[in-house]
Each structure stands twice: as structure tokens, then as C-alpha cells.
C-alpha positions as CSV (number, residue, x, y, z in Angstrom):
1,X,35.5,175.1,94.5
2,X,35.8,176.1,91.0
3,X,33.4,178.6,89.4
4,X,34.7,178.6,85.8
5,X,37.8,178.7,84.2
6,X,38.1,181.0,81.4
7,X,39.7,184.0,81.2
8,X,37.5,186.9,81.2
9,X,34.0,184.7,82.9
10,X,35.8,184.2,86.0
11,X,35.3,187.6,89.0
12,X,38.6,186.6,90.4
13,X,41.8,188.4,88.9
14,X,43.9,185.1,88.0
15,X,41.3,182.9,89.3
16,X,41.0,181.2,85.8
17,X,42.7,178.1,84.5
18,X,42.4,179.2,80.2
19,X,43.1,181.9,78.6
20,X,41.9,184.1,76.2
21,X,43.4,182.1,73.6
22,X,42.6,178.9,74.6
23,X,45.6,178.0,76.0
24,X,45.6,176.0,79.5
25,X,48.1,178.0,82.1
26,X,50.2,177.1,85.4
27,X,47.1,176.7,87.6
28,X,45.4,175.0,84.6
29,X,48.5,172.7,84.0
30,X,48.7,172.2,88.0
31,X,45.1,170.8,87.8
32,X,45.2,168.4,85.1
33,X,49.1,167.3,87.2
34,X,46.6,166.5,89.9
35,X,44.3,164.4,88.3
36,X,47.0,162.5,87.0
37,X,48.4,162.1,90.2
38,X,45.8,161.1,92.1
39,X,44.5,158.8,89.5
40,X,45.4,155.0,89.6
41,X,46.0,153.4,86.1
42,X,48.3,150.8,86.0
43,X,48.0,146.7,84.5
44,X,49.8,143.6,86.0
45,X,49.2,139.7,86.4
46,X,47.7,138.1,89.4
47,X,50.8,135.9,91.3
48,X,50.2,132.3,91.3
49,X,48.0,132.1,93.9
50,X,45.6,134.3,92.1
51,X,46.1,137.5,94.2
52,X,46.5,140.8,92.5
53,X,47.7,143.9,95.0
54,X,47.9,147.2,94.3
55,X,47.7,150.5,96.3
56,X,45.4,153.3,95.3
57,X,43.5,155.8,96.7
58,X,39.9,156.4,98.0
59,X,37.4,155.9,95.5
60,X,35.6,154.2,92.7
61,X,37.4,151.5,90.3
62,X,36.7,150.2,87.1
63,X,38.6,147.2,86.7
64,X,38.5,144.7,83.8
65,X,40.3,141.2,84.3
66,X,41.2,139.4,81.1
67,X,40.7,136.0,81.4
68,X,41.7,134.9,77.9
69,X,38.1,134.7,76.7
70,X,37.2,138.3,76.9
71,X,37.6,141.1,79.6
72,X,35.2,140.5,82.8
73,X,34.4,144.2,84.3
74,X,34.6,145.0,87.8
75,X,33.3,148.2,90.1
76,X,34.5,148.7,93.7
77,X,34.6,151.2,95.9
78,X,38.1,151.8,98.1
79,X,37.0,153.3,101.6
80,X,38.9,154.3,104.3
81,X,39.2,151.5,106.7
82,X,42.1,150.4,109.4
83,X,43.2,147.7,106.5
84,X,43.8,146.7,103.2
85,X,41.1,146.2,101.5
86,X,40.4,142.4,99.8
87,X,38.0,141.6,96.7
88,X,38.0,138.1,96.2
89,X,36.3,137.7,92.5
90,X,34.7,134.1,91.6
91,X,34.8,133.5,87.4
């Protein structure tokens, strides 16, 4: 749980993640690695079967498949099952 993050707003001594001048230190720089680590990003092409794959974690998706007219939007949710997890999309 984070409280705040600048320096001098925050009761506990190095509990902050910016300092006084702005500037975003270790914990604030190990916070914004973690984002980027457990965020999933990436583009591809579907095989020739159709079938995309790709391993990500739990969570919501925004996914936009470009179908040469024009990106088609997609939400789904990845929850922890026994298996993968299949979205077969219809266009």
C-alpha cells in the first residue's frame, strides 16, 4: 500500500518514491521496472490457421486486431484457471 510518494508528505523516513527535486529514486525507479515488467505489450500475426498465442499475466486486455480495414477492439479478462485460456473472435 502506498500512501504518497513525495519526499517530505510521506511519515516514513525513505518511504517516498520522489524527491525534493522532482527526481524519481531507486524505490521510484524499482516501481515503474515493475510495471514494465508485469505489463504485456507486444504485436504479431495470427499463424495460418488463424490462431494468435501469447502468454501474459492475470488481468484485463485491450487488444486491437487489424484486419486491413481498420483496427477491431477487443477487452478480455485473463483469470486464473487450470488452462490456457482461448478467445475465439468472429469478424
Amino acid at each position: 500500500m502506498l500512501w504518497g510518494f513525495w519526499e517530505g508528505v510521506v511519515s516514513r523516513e525513505h518511504g517516498h518514491l520522489v524527491d525534493y527535486n522532482n527526481q524519481v529514486n531507486a524505490a521510484g525507479q524499482r516501481l515503474i521496472a515493475l510495471q514494465e515488467e508485469w505489463t504485456t505489450s507486444l504485436t504479431g500475426h495470427a499463424r495460418e490457421d488463424g490462431c494468435f498465442q501469447f502468454r501474459g499475466f492475470l488481468g484485463d486486455y485491450d487488444a486491437f486486431i487489424d484486419m486491413g480495414q481498420g483496427e477491431v477492439p477487443l477487452h478480455f479478462k485473463v483469470l486464473k484457471g487450470d488452462g490456457p485460456l482461448v478467445i475465439n473472435l468472429h469478424v
